[in-house]
C-alpha positions in Angstrom: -40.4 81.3 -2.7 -37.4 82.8 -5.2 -34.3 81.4 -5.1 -31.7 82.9 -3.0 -29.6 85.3 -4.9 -26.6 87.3 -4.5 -26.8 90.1 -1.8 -26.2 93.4 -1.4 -24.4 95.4 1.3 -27.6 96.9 3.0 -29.4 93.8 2.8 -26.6 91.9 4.3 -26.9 94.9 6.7 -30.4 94.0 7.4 -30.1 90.0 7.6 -27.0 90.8 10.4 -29.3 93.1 12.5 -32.1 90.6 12.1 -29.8 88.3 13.3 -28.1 89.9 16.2 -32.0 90.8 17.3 -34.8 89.1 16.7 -37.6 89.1 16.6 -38.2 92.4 15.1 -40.2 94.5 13.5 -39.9 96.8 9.9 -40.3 99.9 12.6 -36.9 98.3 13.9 -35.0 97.6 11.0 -36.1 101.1 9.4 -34.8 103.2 12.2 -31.7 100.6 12.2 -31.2 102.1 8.6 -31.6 105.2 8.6 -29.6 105.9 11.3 -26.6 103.8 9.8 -27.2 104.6 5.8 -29.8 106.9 5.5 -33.0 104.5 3.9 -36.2 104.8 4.4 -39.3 102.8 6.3 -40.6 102.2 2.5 -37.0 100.7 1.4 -36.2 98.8 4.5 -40.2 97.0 3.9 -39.4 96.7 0.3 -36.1 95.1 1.3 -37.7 93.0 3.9 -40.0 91.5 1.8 -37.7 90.4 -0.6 -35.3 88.6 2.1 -38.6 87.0 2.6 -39.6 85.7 -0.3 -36.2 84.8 -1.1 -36.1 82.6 1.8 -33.5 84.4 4.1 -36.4 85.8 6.7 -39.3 84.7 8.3 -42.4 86.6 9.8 -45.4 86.0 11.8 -48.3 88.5 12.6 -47.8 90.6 16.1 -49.9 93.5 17.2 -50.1 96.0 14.4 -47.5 94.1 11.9 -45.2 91.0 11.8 -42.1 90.4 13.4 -39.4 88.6 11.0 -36.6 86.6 12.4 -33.7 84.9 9.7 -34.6 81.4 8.8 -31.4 80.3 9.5 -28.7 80.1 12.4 -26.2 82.7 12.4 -23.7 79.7 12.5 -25.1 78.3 9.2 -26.3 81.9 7.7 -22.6 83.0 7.6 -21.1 79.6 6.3 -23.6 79.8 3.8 -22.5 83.4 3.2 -18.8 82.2 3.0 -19.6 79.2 0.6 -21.1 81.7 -2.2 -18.5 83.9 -1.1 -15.7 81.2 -2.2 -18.2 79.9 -5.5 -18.9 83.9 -6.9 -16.2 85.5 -6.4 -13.2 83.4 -5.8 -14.4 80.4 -8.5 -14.9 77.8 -6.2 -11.2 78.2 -5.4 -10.0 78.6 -1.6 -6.6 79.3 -2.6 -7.0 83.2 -1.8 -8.9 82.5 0.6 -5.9 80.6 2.5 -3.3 83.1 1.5 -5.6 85.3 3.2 -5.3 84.1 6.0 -2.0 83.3 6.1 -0.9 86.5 5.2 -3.3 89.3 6.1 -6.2 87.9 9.0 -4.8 88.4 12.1 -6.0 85.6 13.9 -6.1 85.0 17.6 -4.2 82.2 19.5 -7.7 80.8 20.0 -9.2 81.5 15.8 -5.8 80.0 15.1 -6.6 76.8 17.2 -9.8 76.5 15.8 -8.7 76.6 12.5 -5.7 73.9 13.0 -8.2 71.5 14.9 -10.7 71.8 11.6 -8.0 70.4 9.4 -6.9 67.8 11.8 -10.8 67.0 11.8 -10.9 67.1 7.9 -7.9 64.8 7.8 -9.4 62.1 9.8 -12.8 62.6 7.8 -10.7 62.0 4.2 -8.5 58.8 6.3 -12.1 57.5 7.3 -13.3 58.2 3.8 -10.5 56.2 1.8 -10.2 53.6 3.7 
């Protein structure tokens, strides 16, 4: 298996269809693609097979092909995507992220509830930690 590398839009395209309906097979994903951006059966294989080898995908034979499914949660496929989000682009650092947002996500009373129960929850983790 290759290491998991920095992705691209359409194959962050495919690993959120994948998600939203597995199992499914390249047939799927291709006419997925072209009807949103235009790719081919050929690139949406090509592209397939590399989220597989990469780790990202899984697939198992079905009647006339395989059928691939993400080898991870959605929960813990999109943290994973925010954590080399924060390292790549931002440094490691979440300040942007928090100005973010503070100042431009328009969060919901229920988001915003989340969020503020996280940090009490990280709070009592570092009190639990240091003492």
């Amino acid at each position: 298996m290759e290491s998991k590398t920095k992705l691209g839009q359409v194959q962050l395209d495919i690993l959120s269809y994948i998600q939203d309906h597995h199992p499914v097979t390249v047939r799927q994903v291709a006419d997925h693609l072209a009807e949103t951006r235009g790719v081919t059966r050929t690139t949406a294989l090509n592209m397939m097979e590399r989220l597989r080898k990469q780790g990202h995908l899984t697939r198992i034979p079905a009647a006339g092909g395989f059928q691939y499914s993400p080898s991870l949660a959605k929960p813990q496929f999109l943290r994973d995507l925010v954590r080399d989000f924060v390292n790549q682009a931002l440094g490691g650092s979440l300040d942007p992220f928090v100005a973010y947002l503070a100042e431009d996500a328009r969060l919901t009373d229920e988001e915003l509830e989340r969020l503020q129960q996280r940090v009490r929850d990280l709070r009592a983790e570092a009190e639990e930690e240091s003492a």
